[in-house]
C-alpha positions in Angstrom: 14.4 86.9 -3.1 18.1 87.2 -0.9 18.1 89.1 1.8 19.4 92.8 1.3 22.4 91.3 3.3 23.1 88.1 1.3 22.2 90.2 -1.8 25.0 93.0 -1.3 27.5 89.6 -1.3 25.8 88.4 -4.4 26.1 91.8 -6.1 29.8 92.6 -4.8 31.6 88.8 -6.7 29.8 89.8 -9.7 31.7 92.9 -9.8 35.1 91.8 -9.4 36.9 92.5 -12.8 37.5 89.3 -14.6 34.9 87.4 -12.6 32.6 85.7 -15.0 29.8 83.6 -14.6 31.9 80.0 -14.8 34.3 81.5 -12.3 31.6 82.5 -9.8 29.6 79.2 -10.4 33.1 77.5 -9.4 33.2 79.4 -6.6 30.1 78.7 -5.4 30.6 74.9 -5.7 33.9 75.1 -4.1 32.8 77.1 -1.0 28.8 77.9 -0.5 27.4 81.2 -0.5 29.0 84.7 -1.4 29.5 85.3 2.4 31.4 81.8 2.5 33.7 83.4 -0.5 34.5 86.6 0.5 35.8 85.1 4.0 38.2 82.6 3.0 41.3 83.3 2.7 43.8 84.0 -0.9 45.7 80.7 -1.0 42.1 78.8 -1.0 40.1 80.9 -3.8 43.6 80.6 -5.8 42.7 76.9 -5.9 39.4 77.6 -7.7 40.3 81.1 -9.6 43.6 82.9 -11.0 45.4 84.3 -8.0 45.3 88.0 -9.4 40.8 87.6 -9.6 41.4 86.0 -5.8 43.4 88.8 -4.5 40.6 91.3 -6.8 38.2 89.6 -4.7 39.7 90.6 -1.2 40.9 93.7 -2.0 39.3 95.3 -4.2 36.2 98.5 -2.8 32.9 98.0 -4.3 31.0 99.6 -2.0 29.6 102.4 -4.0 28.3 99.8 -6.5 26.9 98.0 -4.3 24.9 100.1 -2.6 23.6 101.8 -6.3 22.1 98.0 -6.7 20.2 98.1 -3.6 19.2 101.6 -4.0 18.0 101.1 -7.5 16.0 97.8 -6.3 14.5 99.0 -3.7 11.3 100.1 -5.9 8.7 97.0 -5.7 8.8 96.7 -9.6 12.5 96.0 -9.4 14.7 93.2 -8.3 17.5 91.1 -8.8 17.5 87.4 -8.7 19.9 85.4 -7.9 21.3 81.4 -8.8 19.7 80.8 -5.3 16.3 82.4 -5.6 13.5 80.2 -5.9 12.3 82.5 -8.2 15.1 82.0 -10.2 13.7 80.9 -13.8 14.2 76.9 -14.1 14.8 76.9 -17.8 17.9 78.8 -17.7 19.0 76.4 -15.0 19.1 73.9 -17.7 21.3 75.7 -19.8 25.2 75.3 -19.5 26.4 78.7 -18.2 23.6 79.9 -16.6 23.6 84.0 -15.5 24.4 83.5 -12.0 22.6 87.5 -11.4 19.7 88.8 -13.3 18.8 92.4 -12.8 15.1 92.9 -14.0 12.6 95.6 -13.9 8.5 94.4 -14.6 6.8 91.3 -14.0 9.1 88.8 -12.4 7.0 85.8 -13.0 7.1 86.1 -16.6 10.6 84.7 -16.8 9.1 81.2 -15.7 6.2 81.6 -18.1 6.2 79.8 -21.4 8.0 81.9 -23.8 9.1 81.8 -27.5 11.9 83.8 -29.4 11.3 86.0 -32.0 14.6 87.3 -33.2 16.3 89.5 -36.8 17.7 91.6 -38.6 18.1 95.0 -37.4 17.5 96.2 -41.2 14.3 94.5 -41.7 12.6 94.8 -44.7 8.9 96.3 -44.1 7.3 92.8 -44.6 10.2 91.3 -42.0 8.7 93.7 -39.4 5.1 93.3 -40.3 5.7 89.3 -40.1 7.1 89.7 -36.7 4.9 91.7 -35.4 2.0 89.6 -36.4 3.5 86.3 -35.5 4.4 87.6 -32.3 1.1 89.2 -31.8 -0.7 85.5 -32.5 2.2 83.6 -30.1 0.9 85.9 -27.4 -2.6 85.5 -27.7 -2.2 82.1 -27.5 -0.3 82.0 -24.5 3.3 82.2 -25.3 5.4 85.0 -23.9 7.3 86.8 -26.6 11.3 86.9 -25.5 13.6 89.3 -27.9 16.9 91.6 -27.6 15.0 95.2 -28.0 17.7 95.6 -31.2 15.7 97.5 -34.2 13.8 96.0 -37.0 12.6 92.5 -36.2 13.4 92.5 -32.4 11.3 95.7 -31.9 8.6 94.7 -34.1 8.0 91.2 -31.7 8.0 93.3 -28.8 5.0 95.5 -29.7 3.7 92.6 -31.0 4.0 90.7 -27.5 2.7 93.3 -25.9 -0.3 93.7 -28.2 -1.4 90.1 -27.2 -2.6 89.0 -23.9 1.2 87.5 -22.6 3.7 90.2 -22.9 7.1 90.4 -23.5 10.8 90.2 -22.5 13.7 92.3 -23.6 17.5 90.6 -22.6 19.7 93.6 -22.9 23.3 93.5 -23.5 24.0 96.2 -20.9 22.5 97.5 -17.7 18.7 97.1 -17.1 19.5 100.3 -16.6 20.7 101.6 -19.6 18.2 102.5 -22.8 20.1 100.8 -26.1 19.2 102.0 -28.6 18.0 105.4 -28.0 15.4 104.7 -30.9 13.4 102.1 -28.7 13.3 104.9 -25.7 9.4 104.8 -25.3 9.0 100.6 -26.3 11.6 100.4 -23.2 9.5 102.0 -21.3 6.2 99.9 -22.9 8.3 97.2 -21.4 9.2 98.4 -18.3 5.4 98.5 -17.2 3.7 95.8 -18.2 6.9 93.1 -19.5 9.9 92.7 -18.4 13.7 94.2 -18.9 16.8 91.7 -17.9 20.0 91.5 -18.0 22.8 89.8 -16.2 25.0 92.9 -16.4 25.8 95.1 -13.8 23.9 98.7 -13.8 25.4 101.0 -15.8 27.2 98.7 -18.1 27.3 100.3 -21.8 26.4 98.1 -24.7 29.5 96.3 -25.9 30.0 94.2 -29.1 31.3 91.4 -26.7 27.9 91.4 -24.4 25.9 90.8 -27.2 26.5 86.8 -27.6 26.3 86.2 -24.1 22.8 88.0 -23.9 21.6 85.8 -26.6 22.6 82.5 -25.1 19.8 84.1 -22.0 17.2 84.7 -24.7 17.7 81.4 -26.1 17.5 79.9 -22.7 14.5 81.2 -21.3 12.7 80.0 -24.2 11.1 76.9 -25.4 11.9 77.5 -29.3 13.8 80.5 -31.4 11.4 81.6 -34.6 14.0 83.6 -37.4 12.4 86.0 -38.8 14.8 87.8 -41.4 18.4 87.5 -40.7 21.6 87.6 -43.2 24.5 84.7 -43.2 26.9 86.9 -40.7 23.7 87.8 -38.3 23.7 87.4 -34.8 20.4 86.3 -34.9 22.1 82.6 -35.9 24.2 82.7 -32.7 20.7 83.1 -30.9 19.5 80.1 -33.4 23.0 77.8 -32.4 22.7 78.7 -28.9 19.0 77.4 -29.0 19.8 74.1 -31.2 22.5 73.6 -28.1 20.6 74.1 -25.5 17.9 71.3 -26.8 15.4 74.4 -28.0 13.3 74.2 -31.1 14.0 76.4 -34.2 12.3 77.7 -36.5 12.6 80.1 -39.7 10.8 82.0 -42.2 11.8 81.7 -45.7 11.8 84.5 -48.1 12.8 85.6 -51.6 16.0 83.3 -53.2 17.3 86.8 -53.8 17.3 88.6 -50.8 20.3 88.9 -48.2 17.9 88.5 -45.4 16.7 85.2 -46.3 19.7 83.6 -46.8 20.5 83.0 -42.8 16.8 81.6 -42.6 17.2 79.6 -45.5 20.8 78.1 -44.0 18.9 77.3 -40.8 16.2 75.8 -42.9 18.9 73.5 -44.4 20.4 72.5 -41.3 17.0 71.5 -39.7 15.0 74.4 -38.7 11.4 73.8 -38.6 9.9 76.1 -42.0 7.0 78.1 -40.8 4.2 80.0 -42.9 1.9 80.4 -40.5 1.7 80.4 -36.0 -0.3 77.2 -36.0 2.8 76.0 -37.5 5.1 77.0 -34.5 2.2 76.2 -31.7 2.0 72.4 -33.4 5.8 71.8 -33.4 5.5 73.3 -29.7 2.4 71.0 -29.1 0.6 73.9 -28.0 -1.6 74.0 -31.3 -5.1 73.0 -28.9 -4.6 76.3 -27.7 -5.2 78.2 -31.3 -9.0 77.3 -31.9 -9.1 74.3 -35.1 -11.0 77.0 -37.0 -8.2 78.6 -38.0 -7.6 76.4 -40.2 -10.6 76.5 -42.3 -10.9 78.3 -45.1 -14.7 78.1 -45.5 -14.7 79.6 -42.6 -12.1 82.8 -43.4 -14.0 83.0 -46.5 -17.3 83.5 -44.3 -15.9 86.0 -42.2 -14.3 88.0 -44.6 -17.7 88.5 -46.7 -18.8 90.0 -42.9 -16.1 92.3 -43.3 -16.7 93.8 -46.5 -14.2 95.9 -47.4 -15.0 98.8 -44.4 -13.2 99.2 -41.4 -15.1 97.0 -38.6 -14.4 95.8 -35.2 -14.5 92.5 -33.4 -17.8 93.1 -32.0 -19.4 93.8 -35.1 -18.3 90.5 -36.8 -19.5 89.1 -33.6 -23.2 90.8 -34.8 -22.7 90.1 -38.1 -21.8 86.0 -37.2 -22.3 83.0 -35.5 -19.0 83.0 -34.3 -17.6 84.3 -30.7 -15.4 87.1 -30.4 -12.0 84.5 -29.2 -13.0 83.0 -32.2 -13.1 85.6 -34.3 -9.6 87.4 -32.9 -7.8 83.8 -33.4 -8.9 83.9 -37.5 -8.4 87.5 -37.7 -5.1 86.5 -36.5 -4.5 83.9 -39.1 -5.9 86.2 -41.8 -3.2 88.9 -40.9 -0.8 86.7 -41.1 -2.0 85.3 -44.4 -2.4 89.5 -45.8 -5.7 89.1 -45.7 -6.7 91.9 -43.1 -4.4 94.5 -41.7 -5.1 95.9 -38.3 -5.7 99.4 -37.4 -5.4 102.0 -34.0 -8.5 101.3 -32.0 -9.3 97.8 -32.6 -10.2 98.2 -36.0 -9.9 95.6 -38.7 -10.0 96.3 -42.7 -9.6 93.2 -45.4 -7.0 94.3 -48.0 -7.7 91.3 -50.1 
């Protein structure tokens, strides 16, 4: 991490008014470090930027926002990153207008973990959510970090289901890390906070703005190694995440649905235009080649057959199928997985497991 010194440079460029990331990248290329900028003089910046950002630059006070950012990072489950930290996540390096500040709050090293989008509608149909939840429940057990923008309906639902596996979860906000949006997803935030991570590349304080929200799915996309669509209508952003992930050399996949619904049509577009159709998460892991890490039994039927007839039709938990079988308990959580997702067995509070089928 930048010293608090070199940090307070970092923070001041990326609040000069019209100062966007390509700008400050420029400058950087142009003249070295922040403390490099903010010494030379107006003619030379004016060679790089617009004279009126240059003079913004020298003349303009910041220091009360500044000092709010170190305040607010001082806390050791806070910090911000910066295009020189060698904690800086390498994917989005790759990407071709990289956030040149990210402001996070959680676990820092699961920005450089591998990571998969789940993205929707924000008027998800009940299956919508129940299909995010569960696929993102099964890409986190096996490994993937779940990445979404903590919007309702299908981003919401991959969040608790990130968290409900064993990798976690990201939330890219399009305002300040500071800044709960929306309301509604208060107490996930929160979930988030403690054992995920918030982003965002905005500075605190910054309210949610129709204009942020493209430019905070270009970070999702980027962080990722592939975009699953869950639900998502012809005019959702949830495509812009999708382009921004086809651009950026990212796999994509969708969900089909129902010929008749609204919310299938932008999946079923993606679909057409090359998106990888998915039924099931052993469909995503293979196209990731990650599928050794989702055990080969999950794709037996025999098998799901077996363990259902364990079940019965009461509520039981993992250990008792492990009683009642031959099979291990990672086993057993990896079919109960597939099962879920098939709407086979639905998962209850506690750990508990019921067939429905």
């Amino acid at each position: 991490m930048s010293s608090s010194g070199d940090l307070a440079s970092w923070i001041d460029l990326s609040l000069v008014p019209g100062l966007g990331p390509r700008a400050y990248r420029a400058l950087l290329t142009a003249f070295g470090l922040p403390e490099k900028i903010r010494s030379a003089s107006r003619a030379q910046l004016s060679r790089v930027v617009p004279e009126a950002i240059a003079a913004r630059i020298l003349e303009g006070d910041r220091t009360d926002e500044i000092a709010r950012a170190l305040e607010w990072v001082e806390p050791s489950d806070r910090s911000v990153i910066t295009l020189a930290d060698p904690g800086y996540p390498r994917q989005l390096l790759q990407i071709p207008d990289p956030p040149v500040l990210l402001y996070v709050t959680g676990q820092v090293r699961l920005l450089s973990a591998d990571s998969l989008a789940i993205v929707g509608s924000r008027n998800a149909t009940p299956q919508g959510v129940t299909n995010a939840e569960r696929f993102a429940r099964a890409m986190s057990e096996a490994g993937l970090v779940i990445i979404s923008g903590l919007a309702l309906g299908i981003d919401a639902a991959a969040h608790r289901g990130g968290l409900d596996g064993s990798s976690s979860t990201i939330a890219v906000l399009g305002c300040g890390a500071d800044v709960v949006y929306p309301l509604d997803n208060k107490l996930l935030f929160a979930r988030i906070a403690e054992t995920g991570a918030i982003i965002s590349e905005y500075p605190l304080g910054t309210p949610p703005a129709r204009e942020n929200f493209p430019r905070r799915n270009r970070v999702i996309a980027g962080l990722s190694r592939g975009c699953l669509v869950v639900e998502a209508a012809l005019a959702s952003g949830s495509l812009i995440t999708a382009r921004f992930a086809l651009e950026q050399g990212r796999e994509v996949f969708a969900i089909p649905g129902s010929i008749h619904s609204p919310l299938s049509k932008g999946c079923h577009a993606l679909i057409k235009q090359g998106a990888k159709l998915v039924e099931s998460a052993q469909d995503v892991l293979e196209e990731l080649g990650l599928d050794s890490r989702f055990p080969e039994i999950h794709n037996s039927s025999g098998a799901s057959s077996g363990l259902l007839q364990h079940m019965g039709y009461d509520p039981c938990t993992i250990d008792t199928l492990v009683q009642r079988s031959d099979l291990t308990a990672e086993v057993i959580s990896a079919m109960l997985l597939t099962l879920e997702l098939e709407g086979k067995v639905s998962s209850l509070p506690g750990g508990v497991y019921q067939r429905i089928s």
